[in-house]
VEXROVO-660590 format. One record per atom (N, C-alpha, C, CB): residue number from 0; residue in one letter; atom name; x, y, z. Coordinates in Angstrom, 1 decimal. Glycine has a CB too. Layout:
<seros>
+-----+----+----+--------+--------+--------+
|   i | aa | at |     xx |     yy |     zz |
+-----+----+----+--------+--------+--------+
| NUM |  A | CA |      X |      Y |      Z |
...
+-----+----+----+--------+--------+--------+
</seros>
This chain:
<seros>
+-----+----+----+--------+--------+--------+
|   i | aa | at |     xx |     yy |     zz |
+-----+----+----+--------+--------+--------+
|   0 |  X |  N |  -27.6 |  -23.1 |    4.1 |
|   0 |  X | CA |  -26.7 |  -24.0 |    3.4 |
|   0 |  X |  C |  -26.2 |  -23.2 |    2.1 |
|   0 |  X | CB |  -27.5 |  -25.3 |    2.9 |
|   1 |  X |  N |  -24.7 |  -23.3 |    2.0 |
|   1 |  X | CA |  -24.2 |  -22.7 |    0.6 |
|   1 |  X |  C |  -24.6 |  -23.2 |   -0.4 |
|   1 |  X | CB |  -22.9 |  -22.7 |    0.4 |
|   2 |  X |  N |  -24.2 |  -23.3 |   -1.9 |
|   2 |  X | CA |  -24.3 |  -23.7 |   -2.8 |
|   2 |  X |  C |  -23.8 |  -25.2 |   -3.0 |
|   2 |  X | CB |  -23.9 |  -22.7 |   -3.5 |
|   3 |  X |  N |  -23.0 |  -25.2 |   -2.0 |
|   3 |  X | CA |  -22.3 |  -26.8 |   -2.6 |
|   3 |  X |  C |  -22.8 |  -27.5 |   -1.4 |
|   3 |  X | CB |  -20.5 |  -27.0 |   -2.8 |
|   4 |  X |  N |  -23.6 |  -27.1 |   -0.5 |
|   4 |  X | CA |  -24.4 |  -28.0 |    0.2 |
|   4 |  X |  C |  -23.5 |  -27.8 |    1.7 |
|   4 |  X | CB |  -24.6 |  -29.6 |   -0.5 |
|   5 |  X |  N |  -22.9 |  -27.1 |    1.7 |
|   5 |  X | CA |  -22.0 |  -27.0 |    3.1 |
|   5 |  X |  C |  -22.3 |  -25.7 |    3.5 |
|   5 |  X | CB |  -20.3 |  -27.1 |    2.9 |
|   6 |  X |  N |  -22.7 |  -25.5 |    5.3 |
|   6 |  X | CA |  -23.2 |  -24.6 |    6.0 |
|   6 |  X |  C |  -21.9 |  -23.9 |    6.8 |
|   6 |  X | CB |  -24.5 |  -25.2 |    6.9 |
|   7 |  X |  N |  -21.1 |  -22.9 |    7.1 |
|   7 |  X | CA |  -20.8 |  -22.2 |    7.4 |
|   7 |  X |  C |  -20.9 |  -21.8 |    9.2 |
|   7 |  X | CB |  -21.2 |  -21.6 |    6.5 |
|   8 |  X |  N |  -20.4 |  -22.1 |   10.0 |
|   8 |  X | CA |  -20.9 |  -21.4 |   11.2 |
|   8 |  X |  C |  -20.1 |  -19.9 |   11.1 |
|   8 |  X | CB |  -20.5 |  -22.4 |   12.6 |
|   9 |  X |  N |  -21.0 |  -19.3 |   12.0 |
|   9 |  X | CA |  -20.4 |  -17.9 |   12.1 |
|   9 |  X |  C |  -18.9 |  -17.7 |   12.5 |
|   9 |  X | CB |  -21.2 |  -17.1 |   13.1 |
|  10 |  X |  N |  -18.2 |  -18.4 |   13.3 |
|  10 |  X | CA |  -17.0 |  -18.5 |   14.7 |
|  10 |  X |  C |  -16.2 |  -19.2 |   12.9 |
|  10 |  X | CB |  -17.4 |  -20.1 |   16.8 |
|  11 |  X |  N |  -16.4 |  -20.3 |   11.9 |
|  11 |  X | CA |  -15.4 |  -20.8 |   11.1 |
|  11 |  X |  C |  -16.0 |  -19.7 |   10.1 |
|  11 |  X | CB |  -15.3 |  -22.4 |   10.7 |
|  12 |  X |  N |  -16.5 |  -18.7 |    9.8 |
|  12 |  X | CA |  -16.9 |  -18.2 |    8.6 |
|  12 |  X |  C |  -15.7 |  -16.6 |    9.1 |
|  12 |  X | CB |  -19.1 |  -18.1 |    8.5 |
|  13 |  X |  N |  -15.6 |  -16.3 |   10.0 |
|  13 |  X | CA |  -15.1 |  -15.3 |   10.5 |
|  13 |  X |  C |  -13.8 |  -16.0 |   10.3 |
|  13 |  X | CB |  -15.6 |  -14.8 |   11.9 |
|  14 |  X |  N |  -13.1 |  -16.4 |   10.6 |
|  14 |  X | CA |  -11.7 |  -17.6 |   10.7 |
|  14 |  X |  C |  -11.3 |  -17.2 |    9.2 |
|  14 |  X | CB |  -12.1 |  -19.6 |   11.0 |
|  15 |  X |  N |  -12.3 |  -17.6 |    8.2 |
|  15 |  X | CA |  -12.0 |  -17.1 |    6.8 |
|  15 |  X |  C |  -11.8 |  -15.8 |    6.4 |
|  15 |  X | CB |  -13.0 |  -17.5 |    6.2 |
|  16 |  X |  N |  -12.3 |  -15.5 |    6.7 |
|  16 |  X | CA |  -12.5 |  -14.1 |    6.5 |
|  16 |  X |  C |  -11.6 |  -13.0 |    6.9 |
|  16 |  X | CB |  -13.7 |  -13.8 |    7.1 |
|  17 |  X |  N |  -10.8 |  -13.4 |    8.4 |
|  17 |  X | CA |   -9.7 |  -12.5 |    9.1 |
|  17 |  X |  C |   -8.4 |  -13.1 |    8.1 |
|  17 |  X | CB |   -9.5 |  -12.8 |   11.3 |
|  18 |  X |  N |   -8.5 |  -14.9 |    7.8 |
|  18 |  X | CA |   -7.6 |  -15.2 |    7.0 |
|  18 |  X |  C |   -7.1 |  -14.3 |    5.9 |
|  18 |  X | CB |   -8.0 |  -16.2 |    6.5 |
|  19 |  X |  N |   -8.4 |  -14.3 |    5.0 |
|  19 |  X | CA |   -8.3 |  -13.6 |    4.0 |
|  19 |  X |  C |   -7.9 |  -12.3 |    3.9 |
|  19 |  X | CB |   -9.1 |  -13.6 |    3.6 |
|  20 |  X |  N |   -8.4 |  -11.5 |    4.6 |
|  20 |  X | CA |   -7.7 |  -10.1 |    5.0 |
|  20 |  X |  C |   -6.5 |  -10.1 |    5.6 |
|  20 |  X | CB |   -8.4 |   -9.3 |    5.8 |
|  21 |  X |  N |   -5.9 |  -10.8 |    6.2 |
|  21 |  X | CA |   -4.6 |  -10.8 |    6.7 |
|  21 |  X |  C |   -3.5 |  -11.0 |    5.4 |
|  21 |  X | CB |   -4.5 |  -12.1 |    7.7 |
|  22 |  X |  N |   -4.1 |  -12.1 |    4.4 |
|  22 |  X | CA |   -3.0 |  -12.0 |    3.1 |
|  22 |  X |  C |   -3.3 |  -10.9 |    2.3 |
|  22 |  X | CB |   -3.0 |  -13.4 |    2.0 |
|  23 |  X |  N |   -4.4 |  -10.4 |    2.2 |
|  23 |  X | CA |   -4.2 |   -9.2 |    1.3 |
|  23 |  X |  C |   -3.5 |   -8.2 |    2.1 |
|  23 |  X | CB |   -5.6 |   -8.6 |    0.8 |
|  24 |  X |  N |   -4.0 |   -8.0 |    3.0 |
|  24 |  X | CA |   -2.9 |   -6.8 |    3.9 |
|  24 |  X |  C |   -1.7 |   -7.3 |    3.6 |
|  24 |  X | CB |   -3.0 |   -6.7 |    5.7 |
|  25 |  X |  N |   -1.2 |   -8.3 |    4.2 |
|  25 |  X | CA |    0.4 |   -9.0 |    3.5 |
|  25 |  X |  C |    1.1 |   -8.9 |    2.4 |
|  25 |  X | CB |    0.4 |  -10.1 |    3.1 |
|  26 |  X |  N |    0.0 |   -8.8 |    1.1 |
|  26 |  X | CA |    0.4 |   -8.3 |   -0.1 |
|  26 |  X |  C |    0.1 |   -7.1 |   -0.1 |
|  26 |  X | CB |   -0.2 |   -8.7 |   -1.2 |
|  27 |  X |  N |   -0.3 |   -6.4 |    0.1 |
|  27 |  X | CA |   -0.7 |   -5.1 |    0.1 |
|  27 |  X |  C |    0.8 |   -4.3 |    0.5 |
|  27 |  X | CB |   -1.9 |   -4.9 |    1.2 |
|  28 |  X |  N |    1.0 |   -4.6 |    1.3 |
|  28 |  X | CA |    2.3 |   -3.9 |    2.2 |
|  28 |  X |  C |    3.5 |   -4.3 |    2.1 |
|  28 |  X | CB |    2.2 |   -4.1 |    3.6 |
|  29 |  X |  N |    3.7 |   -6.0 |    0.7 |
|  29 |  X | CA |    4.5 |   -6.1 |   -0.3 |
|  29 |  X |  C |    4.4 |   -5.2 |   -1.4 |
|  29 |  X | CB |    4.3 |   -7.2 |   -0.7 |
|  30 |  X |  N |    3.8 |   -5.3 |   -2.0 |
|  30 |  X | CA |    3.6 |   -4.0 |   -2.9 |
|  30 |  X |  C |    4.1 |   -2.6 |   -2.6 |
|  30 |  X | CB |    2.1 |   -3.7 |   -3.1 |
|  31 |  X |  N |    3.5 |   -2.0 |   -1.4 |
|  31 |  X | CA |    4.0 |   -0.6 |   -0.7 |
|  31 |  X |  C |    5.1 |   -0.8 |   -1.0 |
|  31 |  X | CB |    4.0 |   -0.3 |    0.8 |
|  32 |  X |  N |    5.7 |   -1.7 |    0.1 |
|  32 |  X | CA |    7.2 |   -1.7 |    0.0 |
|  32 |  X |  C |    8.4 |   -2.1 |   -1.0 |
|  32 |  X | CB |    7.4 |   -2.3 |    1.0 |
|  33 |  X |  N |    7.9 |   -2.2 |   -1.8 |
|  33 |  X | CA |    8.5 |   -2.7 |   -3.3 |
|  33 |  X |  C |    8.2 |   -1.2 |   -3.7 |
|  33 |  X | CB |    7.4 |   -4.1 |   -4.4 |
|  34 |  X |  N |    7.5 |   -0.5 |   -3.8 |
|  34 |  X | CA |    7.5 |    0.9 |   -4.2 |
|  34 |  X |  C |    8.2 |    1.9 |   -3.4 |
|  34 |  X | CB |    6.2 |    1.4 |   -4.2 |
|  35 |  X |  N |    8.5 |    1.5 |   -1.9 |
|  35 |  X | CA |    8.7 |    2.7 |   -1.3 |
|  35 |  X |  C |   10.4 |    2.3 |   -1.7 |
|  35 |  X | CB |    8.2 |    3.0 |    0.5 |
|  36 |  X |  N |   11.1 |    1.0 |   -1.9 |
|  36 |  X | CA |   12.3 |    0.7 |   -2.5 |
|  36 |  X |  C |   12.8 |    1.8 |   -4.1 |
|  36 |  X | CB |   12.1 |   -0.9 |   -2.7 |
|  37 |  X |  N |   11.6 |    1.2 |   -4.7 |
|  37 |  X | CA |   11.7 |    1.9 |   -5.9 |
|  37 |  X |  C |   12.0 |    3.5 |   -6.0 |
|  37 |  X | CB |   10.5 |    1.5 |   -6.6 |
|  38 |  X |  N |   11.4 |    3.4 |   -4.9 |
|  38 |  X | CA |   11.4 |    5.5 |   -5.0 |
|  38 |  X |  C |   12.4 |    5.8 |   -4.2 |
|  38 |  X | CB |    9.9 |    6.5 |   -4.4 |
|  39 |  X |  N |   13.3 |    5.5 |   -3.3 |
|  39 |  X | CA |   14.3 |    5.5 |   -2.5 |
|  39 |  X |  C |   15.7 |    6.2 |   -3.4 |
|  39 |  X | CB |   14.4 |    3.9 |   -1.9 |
|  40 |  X |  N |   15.8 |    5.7 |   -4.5 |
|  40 |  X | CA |   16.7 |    7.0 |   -5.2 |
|  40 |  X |  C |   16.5 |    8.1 |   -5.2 |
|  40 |  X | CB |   16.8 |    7.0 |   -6.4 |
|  41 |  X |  N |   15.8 |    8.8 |   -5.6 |
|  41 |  X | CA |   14.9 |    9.8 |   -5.6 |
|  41 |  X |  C |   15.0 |   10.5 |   -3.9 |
|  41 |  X | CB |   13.4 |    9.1 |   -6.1 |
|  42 |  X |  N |   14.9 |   10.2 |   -3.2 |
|  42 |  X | CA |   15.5 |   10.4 |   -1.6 |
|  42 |  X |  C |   17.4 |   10.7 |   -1.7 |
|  42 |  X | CB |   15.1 |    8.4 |   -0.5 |
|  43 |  X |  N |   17.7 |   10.6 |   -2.1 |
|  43 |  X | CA |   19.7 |   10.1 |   -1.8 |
|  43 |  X |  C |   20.1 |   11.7 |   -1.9 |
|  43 |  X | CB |   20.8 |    8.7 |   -3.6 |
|  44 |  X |  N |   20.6 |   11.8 |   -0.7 |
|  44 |  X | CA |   20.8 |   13.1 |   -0.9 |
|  44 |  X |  C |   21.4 |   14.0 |   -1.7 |
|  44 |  X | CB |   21.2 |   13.2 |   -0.2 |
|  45 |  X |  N |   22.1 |   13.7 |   -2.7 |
|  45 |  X | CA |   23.0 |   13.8 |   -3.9 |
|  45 |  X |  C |   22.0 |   14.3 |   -4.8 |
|  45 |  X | CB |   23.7 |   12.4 |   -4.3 |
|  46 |  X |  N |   21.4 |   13.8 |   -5.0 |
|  46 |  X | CA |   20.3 |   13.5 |   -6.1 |
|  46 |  X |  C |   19.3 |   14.9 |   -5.7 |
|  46 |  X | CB |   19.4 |   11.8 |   -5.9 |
|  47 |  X |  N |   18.8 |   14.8 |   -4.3 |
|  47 |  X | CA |   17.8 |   15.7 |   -3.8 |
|  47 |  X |  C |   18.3 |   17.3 |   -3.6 |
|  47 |  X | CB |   17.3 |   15.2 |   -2.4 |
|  48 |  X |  N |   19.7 |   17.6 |   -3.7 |
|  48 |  X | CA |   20.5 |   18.4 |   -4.1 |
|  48 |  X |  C |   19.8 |   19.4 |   -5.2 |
|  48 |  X | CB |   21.6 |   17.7 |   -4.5 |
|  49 |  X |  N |   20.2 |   18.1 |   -6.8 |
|  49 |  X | CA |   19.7 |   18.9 |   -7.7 |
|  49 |  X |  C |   18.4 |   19.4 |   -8.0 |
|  49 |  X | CB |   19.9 |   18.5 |   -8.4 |
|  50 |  X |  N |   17.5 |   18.6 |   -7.0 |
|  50 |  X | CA |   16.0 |   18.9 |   -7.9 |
|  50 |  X |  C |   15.5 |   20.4 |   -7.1 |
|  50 |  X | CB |   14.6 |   17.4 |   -7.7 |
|  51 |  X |  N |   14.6 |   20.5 |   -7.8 |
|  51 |  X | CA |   13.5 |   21.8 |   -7.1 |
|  51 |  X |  C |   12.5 |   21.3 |   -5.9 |
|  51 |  X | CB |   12.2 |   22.6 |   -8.4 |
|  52 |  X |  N |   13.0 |   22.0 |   -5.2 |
|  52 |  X | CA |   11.6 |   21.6 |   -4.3 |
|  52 |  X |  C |   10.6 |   21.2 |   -4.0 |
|  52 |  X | CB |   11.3 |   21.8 |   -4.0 |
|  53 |  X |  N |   10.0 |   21.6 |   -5.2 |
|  53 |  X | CA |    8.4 |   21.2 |   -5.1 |
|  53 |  X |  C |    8.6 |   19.7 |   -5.8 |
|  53 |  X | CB |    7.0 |   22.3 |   -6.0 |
|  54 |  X |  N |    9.5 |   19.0 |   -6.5 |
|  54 |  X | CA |    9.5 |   17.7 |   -6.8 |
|  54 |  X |  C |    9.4 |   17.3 |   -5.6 |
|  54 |  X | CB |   10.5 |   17.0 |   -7.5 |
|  55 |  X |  N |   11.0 |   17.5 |   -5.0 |
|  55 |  X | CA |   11.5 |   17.1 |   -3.6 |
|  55 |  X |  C |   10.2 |   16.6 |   -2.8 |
|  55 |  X | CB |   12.1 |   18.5 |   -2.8 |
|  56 |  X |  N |    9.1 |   17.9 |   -2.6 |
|  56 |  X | CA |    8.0 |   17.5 |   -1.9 |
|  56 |  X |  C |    7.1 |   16.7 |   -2.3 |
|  56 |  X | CB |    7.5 |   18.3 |   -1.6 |
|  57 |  X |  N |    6.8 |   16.4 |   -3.6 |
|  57 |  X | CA |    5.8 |   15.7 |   -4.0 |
|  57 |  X |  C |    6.1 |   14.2 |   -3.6 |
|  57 |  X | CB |    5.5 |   15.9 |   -5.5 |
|  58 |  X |  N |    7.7 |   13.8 |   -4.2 |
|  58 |  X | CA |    8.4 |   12.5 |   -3.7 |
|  58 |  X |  C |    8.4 |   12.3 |   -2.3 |
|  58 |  X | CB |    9.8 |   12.3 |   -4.0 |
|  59 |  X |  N |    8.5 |   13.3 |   -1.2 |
|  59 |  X | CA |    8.1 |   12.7 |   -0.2 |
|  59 |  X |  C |    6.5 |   12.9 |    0.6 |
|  59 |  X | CB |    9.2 |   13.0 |    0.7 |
|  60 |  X |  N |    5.7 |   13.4 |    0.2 |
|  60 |  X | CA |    4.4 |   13.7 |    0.1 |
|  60 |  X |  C |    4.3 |   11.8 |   -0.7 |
|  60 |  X | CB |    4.0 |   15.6 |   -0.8 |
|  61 |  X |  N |    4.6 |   11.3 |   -1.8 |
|  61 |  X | CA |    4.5 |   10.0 |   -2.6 |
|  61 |  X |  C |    5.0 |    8.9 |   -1.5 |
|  61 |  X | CB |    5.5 |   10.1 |   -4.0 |
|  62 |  X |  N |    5.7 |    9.1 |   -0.9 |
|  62 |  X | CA |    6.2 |    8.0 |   -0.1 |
|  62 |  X |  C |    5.7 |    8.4 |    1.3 |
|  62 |  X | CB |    7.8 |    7.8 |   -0.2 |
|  63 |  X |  N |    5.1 |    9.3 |    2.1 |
|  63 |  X | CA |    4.4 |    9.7 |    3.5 |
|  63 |  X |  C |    2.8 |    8.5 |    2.7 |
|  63 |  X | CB |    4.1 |   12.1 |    3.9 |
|  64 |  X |  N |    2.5 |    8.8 |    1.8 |
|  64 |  X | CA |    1.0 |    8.6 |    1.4 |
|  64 |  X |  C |    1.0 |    6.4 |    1.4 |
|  64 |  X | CB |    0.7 |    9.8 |   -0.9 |
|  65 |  X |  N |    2.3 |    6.3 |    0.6 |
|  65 |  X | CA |    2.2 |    5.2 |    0.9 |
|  65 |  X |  C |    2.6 |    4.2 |    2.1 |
|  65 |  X | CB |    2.7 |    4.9 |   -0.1 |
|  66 |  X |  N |    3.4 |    5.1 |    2.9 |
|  66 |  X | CA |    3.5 |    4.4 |    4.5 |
|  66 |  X |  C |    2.1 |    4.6 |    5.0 |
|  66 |  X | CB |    4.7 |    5.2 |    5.7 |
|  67 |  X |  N |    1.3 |    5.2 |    4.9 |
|  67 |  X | CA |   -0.2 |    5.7 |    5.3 |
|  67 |  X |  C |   -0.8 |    4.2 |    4.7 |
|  67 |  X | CB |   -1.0 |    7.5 |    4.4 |
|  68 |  X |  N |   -1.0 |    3.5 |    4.3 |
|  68 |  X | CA |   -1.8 |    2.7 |    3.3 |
|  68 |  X |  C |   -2.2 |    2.2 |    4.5 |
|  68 |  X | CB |   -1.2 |    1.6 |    2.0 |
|  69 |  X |  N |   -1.7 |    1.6 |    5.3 |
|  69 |  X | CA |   -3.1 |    0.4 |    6.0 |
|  69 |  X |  C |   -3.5 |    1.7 |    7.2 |
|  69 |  X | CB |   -2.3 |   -1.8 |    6.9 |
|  70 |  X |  N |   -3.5 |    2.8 |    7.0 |
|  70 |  X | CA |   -4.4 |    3.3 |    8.2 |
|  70 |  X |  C |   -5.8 |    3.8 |    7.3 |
|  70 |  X | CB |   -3.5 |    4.7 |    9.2 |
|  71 |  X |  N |   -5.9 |    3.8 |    6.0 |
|  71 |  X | CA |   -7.0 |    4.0 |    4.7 |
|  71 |  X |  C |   -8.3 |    3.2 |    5.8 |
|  71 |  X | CB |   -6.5 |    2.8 |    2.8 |
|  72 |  X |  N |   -9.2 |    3.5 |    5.5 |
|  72 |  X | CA |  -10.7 |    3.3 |    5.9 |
|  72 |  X |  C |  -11.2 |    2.0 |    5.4 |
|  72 |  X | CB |  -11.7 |    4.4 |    5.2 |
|  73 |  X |  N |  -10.2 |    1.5 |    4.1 |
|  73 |  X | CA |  -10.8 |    0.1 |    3.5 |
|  73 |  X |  C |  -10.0 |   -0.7 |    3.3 |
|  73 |  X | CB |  -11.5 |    0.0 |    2.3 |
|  74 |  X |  N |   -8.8 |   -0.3 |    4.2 |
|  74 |  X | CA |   -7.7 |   -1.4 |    3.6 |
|  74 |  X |  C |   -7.8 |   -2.7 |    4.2 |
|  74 |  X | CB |   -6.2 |   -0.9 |    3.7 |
|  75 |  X |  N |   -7.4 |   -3.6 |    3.9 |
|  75 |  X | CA |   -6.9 |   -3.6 |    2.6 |
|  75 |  X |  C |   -7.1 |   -4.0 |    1.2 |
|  75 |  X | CB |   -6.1 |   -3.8 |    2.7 |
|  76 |  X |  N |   -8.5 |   -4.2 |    1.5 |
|  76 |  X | CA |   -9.3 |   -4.0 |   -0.1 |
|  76 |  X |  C |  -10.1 |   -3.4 |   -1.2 |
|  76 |  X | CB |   -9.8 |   -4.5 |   -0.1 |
|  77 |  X |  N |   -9.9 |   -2.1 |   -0.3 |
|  77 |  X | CA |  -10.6 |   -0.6 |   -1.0 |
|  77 |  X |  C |   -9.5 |    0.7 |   -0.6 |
|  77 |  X | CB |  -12.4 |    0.0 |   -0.2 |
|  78 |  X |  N |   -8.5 |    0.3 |   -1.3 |
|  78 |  X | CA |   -7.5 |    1.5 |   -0.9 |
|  78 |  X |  C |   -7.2 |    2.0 |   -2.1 |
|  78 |  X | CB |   -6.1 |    1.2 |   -0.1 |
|  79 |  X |  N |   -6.7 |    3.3 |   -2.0 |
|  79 |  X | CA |   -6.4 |    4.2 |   -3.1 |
|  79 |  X |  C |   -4.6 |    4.7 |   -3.6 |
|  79 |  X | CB |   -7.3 |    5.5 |   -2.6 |
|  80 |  X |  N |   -4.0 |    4.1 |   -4.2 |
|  80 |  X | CA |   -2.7 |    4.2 |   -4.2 |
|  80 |  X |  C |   -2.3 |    5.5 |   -4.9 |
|  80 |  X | CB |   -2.1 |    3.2 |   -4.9 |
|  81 |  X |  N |   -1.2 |    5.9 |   -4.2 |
|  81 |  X | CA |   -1.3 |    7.3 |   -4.2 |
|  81 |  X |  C |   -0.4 |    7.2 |   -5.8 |
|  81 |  X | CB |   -0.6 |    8.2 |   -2.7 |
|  82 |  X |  N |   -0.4 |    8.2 |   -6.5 |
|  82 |  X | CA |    0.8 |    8.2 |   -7.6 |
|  82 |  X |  C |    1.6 |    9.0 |   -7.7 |
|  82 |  X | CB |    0.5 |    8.2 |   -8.8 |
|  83 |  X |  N |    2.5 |    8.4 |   -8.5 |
|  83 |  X | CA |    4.3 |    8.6 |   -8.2 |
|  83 |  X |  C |    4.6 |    9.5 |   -8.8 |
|  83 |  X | CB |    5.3 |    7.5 |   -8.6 |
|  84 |  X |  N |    5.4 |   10.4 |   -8.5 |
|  84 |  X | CA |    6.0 |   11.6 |   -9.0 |
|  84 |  X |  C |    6.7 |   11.4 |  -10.4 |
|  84 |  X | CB |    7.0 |   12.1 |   -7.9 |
|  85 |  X |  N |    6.7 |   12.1 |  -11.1 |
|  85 |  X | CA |    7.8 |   12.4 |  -12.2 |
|  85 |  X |  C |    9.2 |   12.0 |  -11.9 |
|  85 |  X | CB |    7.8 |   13.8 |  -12.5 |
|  86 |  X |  N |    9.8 |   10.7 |  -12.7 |
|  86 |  X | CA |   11.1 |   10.6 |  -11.8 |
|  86 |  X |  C |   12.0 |   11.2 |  -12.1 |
|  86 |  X | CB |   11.7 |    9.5 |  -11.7 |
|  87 |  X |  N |   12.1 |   11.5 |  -13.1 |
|  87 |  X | CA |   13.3 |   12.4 |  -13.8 |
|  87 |  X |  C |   12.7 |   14.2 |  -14.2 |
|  87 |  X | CB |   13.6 |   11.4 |  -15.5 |
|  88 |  X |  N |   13.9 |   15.1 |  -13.4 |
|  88 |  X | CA |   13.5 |   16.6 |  -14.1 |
|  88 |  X |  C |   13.7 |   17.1 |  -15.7 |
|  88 |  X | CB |   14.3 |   17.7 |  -13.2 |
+-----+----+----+--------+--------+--------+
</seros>
């Protein structure tokens, strides 16, 4: 019996539980993709022109790392976000 006097079967306790991870993955992969938008300048070929390469690579090494997020070991509630390059040289 829980705390508030209501018992849980295993089959509705699981039901909760895939719930719950399903919206965080949901957000999770809102977030990504709100970032991978944000960093999408930084891609434009114009732009990738002027920089040095090793930016070049870190921005897309920054955006490979965050398409990677839900293959992480704990996602999607122990994941490690990768951080974002320097935007400006």
């Amino acid at each position: 019996m829980s705390a508030h006097g209501l018992m849980l079967d295993d089959a509705l306790a699981e039901k909760i539980i895939t719930a719950a991870t399903e919206k965080e993955a949901e957000n999770v992969r809102k977030m990504r993709n709100a970032l991978l938008l944000r960093s999408d300048p930084q891609m434009f070929a114009d732009r990738v022109e002027l920089e040095d390469a090793e930016l070049v690579e870190a921005w897309k090494e920054y955006r490979q790392a965050l398409r990677d997020l839900p293959q992480q070991p704990g996602f999607p509630f122990d994941i490690e976000w990768p951080e974002m390059p320097r935007a400006e040289v």
